[in-house]
N, C-alpha and C positions, 0 to 999 in steps of 0.2 A: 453361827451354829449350824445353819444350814448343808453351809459347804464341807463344814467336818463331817456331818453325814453323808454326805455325797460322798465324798472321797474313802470311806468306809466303804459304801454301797460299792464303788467303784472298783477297792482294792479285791474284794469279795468276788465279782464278777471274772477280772484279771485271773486269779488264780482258778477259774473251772478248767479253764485249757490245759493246764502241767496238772490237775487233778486226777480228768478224763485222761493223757494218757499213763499215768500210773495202771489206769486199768484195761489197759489196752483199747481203748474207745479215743477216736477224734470226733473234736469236736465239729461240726460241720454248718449250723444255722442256727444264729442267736435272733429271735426279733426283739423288742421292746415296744408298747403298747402305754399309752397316757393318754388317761380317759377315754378310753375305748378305741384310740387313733394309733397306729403303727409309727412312732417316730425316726424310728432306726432298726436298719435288719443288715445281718452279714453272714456271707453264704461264704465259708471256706474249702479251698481245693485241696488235693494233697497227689503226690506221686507216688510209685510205689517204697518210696522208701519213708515214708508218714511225712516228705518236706511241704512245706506250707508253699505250693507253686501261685497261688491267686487268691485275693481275699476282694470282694464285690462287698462293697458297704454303700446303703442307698438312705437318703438322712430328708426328713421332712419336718420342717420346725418351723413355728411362726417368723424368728428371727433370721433367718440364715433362706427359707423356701425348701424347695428340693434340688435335689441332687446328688447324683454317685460320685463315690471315690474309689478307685480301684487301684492294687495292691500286685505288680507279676512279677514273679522271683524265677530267677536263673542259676541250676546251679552246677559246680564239675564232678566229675567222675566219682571223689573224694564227698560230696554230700557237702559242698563249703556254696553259701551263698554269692554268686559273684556277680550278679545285675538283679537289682529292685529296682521297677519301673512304678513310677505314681502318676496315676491319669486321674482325672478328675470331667466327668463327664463325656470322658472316652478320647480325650486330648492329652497328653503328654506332657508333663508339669514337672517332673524331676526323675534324674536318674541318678540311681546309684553304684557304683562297680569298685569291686574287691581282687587285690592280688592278693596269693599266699606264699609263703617261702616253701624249701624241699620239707620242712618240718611242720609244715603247716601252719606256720603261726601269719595271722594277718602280718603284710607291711606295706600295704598301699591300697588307698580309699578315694576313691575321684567322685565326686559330689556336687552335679555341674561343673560350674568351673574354680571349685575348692578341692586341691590336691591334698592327703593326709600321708607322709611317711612315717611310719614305723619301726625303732631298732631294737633290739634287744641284746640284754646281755644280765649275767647273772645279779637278779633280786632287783632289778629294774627295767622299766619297758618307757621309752620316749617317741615322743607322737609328733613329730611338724607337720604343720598345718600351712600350706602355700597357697599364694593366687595361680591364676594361670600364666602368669610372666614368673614363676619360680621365687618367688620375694617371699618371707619366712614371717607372716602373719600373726603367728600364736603357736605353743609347744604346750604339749601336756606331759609330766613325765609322773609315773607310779615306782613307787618302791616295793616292796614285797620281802617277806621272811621265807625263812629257808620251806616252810609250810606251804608258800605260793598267797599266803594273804596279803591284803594289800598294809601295808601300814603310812603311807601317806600319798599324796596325788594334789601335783600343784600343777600350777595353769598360769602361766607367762605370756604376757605379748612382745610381741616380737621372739625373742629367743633366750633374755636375759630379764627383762622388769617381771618379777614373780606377782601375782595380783589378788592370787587365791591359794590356799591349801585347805585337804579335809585331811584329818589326825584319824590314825585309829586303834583302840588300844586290846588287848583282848584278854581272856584268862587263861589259866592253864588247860581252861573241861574244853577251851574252842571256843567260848562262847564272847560275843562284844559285849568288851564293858564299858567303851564311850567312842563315841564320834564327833570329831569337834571341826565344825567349820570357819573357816577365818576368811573373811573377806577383808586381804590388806592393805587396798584403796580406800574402802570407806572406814577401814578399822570398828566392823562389827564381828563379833566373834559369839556363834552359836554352839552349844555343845548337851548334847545329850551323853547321861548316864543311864547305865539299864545296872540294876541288882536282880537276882536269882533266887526261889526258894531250893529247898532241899532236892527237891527232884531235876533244878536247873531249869524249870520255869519261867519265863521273864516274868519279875512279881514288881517293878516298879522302874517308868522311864522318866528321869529327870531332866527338864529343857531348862538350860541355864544361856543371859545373852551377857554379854560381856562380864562374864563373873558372876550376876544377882541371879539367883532361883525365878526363872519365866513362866514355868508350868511344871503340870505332875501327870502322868498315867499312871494308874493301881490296876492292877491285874488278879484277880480272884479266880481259883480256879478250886476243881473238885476232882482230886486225883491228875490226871495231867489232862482233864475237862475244862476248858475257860467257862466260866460261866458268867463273868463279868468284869468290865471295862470301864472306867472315870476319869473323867481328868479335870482335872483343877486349874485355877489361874494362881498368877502371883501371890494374890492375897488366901490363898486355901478356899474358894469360893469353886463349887462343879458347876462345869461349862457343859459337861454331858453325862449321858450314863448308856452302855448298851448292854442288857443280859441277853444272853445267850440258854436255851431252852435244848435238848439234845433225843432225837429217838432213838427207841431204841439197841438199834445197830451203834450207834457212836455218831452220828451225822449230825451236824445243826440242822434242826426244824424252826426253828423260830430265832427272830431277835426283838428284841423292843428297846427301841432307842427313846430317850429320855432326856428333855432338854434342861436346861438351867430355870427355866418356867415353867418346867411340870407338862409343856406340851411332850405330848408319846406320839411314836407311830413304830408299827411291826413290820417285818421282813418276815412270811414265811416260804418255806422251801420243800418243794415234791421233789422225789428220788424215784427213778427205775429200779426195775430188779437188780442192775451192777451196780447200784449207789453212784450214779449219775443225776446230778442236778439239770433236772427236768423243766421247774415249775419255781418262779417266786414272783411273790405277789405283795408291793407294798400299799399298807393300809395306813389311815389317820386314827385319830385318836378314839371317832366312832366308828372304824370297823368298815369305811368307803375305801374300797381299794379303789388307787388313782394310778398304779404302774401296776404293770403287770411286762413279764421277762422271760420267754419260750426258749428253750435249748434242745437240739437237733445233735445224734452222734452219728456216727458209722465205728458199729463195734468186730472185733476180730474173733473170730472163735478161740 
């Protein structure tokens, strides 16, 4: 249960970056605090055209110690990422470099010494994957509708044995109405369905594994408000619950997650005057906050 909140906590986090620049604000310095100790902080750069040129992440954890990992992007004329540099304690650990065609579409990824070609042509996009003696490793190839969505994407070794595909199906409003994974080695087959209420809502995700009903998410909302999240196991049994609490601008201020055992713990969130997430602070079931989570902008006038 734990990690399903984490990975909430997680997703939540992820999204302040494409948030902050909706409002013209980057984001620039996140820390994170556990019990009073700083365990991770990242200080991001930008150029002047908002590209993410360096990201400094400095990590202090019982299990892993200290240590930085830094993040330096290179890019062309055109605003196209084409070297990401990964050091780790200020040493050099991987690189990454991008060509693009006259139309800009990626078609070559050199990744040490894993080469990536890319072709394209109408409602398909094929990816080889080589060593550095040119030998044809693994291909990825996507299919796509006339709309640019993707409707399947399979993954072959070598160039010919297929091992995977994800399915994907939609509606008429644009919205996914399943995604189905098939892993065809081991023949397990994962597939989520999502239903919609009247306003197109997601109001229910169903995980099904080879056929049988695996899990449920229920989506409750108030107008096009979420105000709450559950999800079930196999047997109809809730594995979680999180409501959601809203200020009153429309922002979430609050969550309170709610285990299968009744243990709680809350997420609340401070905002700046441009509705920029400032401040969250998670608490246990008595009200000890034990994270706590600082965000830092540079905003544009």
């Amino acid at each position: 249960m734990k990690i399903i909140k984490y990975i909430v906590i997680l997703l939540s986090f992820l999204s302040q970056y494409a948030i902050a620049q909706q409002k013209n604000c980057l984001l620039t310095k996140t820390s994170v605090q556990q019990f009073g100790k700083i365990i991770w902080s990242e200080i991001i750069t930008y150029d002047k055209f908002d590209n993410i040129i360096q990201k400094d992440n400095t990590f202090d954890n019982p299990l892993e110690g200290s240590y930085t990992k830094s993040i330096k992007n290179t890019y062309n004329k055109n605003n196209k990422l084409i070297v990401s540099q990964t050091l780790l304690n200020g040493k050099l650990i991987n690189q990454l470099s991008q060509e693009f065609g006259e139309a800009g579409n990626l078609v070559k990824t050199i990744n040490n010494n894993q080469i990536s070609e890319v072709a394209y042509a109408v409602g398909s996009e094929i990816k080889l994957i080589k060593n550095n003696q040119g030998e044809i490793i693994s291909k990825e190839e996507t299919n796509k509708d006339n709309l640019g969505r993707t409707l399947k994407f399979s993954r072959y070794l070598s160039d010919t044995l297929e091992v995977s595909q994800i399915l994907y199906n939609y509606s008429p409003q644009n919205k996914t109405l399943s995604i189905e994974n098939k892993d065809l080695s081991a023949k397990v087959f994962v597939k989520n369905e999502y239903t919609y209420d009247s306003n197109l809502n997601l109001e229910k995700d169903s995980e099904y594994l080879n056929g049988i009903l695996n899990a449920q998410t229920n989506y409750i909302y108030e107008g096009e408000k979420l105000i709450n999240k559950a999800r079930f196991n196999k047997v109809g049994k809730k594995e979680y619950e999180i409501s959601y609490v809203y200020n009153p601008v429309g922002d979430v201020e609050k969550q309170i997650y709610t285990s299968s055992n009744g243990e709680k713990s809350e997420i609340n969130i401070s905002y700046d005057i441009k509705r920029n997430k400032i401040l969250e602070t998670e608490s246990d079931y008595f009200g000890h906050i034990f994270k706590t989570t600082t965000y830092e902008y540079s905003c544009k006038q």
